[in-house]
C-alpha positions as a LaTeX table, in Angstrom:
\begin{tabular}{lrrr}
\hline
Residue & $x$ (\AA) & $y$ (\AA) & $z$ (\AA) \\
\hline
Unk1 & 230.85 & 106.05 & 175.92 \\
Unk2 & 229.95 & 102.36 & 174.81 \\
Unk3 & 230.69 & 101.35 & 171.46 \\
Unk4 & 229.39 & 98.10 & 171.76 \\
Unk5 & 225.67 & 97.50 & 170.97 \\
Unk6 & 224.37 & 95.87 & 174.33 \\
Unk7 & 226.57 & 97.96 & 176.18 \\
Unk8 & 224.79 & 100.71 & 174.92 \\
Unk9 & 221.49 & 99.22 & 175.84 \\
Unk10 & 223.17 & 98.20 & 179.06 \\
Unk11 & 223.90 & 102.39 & 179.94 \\
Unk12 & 220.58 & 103.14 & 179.43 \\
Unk13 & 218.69 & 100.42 & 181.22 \\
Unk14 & 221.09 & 101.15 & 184.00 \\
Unk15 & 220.30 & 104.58 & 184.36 \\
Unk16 & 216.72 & 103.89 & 184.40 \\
Unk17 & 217.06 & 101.71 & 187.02 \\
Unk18 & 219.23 & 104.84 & 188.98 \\
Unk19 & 216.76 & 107.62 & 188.34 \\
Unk20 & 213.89 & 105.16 & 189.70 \\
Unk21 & 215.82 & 104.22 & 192.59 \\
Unk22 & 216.94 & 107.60 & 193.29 \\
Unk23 & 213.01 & 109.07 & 193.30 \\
Unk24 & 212.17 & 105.50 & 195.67 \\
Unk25 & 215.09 & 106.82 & 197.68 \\
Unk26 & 214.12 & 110.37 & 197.78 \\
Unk27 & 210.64 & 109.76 & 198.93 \\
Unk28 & 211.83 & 107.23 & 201.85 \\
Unk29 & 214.26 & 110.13 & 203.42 \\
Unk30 & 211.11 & 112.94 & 202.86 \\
Unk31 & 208.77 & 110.63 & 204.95 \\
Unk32 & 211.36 & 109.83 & 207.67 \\
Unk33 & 212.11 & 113.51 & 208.14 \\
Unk34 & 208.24 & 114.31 & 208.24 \\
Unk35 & 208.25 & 111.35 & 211.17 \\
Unk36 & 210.64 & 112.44 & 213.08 \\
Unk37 & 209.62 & 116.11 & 212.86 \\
Unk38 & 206.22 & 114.68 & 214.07 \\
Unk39 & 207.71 & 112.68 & 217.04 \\
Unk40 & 209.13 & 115.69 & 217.93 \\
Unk41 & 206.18 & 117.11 & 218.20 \\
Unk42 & 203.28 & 116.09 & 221.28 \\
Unk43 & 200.63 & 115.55 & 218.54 \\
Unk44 & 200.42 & 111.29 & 218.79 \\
Unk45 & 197.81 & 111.34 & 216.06 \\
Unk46 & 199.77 & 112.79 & 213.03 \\
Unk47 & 202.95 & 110.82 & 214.73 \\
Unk48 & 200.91 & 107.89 & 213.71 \\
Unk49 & 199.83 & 109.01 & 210.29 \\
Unk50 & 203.32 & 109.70 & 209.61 \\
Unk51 & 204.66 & 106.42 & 211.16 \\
Unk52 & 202.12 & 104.23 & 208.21 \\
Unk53 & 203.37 & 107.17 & 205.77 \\
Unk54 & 207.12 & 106.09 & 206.24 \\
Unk55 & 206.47 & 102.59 & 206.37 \\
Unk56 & 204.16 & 103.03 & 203.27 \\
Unk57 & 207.56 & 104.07 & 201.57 \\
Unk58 & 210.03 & 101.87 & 203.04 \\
Unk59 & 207.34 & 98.53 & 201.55 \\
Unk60 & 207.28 & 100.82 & 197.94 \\
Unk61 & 211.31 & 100.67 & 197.92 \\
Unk62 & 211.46 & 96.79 & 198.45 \\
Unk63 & 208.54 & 96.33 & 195.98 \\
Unk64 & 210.70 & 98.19 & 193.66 \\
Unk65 & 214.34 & 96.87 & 193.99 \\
Unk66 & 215.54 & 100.34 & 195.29 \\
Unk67 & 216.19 & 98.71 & 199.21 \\
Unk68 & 216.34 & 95.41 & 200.82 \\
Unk69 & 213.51 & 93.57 & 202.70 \\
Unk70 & 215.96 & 93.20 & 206.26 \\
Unk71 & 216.73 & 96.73 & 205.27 \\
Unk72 & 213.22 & 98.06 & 205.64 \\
Unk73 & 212.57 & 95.92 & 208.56 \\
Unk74 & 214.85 & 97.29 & 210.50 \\
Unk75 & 214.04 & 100.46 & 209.97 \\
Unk76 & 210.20 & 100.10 & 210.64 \\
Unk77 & 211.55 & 98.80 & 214.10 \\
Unk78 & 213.89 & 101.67 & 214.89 \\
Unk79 & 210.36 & 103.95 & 213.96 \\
Unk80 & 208.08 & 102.23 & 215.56 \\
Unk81 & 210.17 & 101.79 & 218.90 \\
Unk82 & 210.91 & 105.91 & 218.45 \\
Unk83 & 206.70 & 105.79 & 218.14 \\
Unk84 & 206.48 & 104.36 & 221.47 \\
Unk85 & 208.84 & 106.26 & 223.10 \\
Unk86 & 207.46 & 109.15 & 221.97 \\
Unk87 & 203.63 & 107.81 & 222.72 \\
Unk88 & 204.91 & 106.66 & 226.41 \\
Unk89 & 206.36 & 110.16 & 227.47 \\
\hline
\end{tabular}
């Protein structure tokens, strides 16, 4: 435990910055697995819902701090190519 004032301040500002990143977090892995059980599946329309659902999250995490822009780039690319595999079979 701190026993300096601002450190003190510093242990809780940090921790609200680790719950928030850990719900931004939570909610990107949730929509990913709710993709890819979609792609899975032969129904292209909720595929796509999913697809704007997961990229939806992955634009919330960079607007929050919780993930990098390149970060959330990259993996809207690997989706969307998945997408289009999945569309083109």
């Amino acid at each position: 435990m701190p026993n300096i004032k601002s450190a003190k301040k510093r242990l809780i500002t940090s921790e609200k910055a680790r719950q928030g990143n850990k719900s931004v977090k939570s909610r990107i892995t949730t929509t990913r697995g709710k993709f890819y059980a979609a792609v899975a599946g032969d129904d292209k329309a909720a595929a796509q819902t999913a697809f704007d659902a997961f990229c939806s999250a992955l634009d919330m995490g960079v607007k929050r701090g919780a993930i990098k822009k390149n970060n959330a780039n990259r993996r809207k690319s690997r989706a969307a190519l998945r997408l289009n595999a999945a569309s083109a079979a």
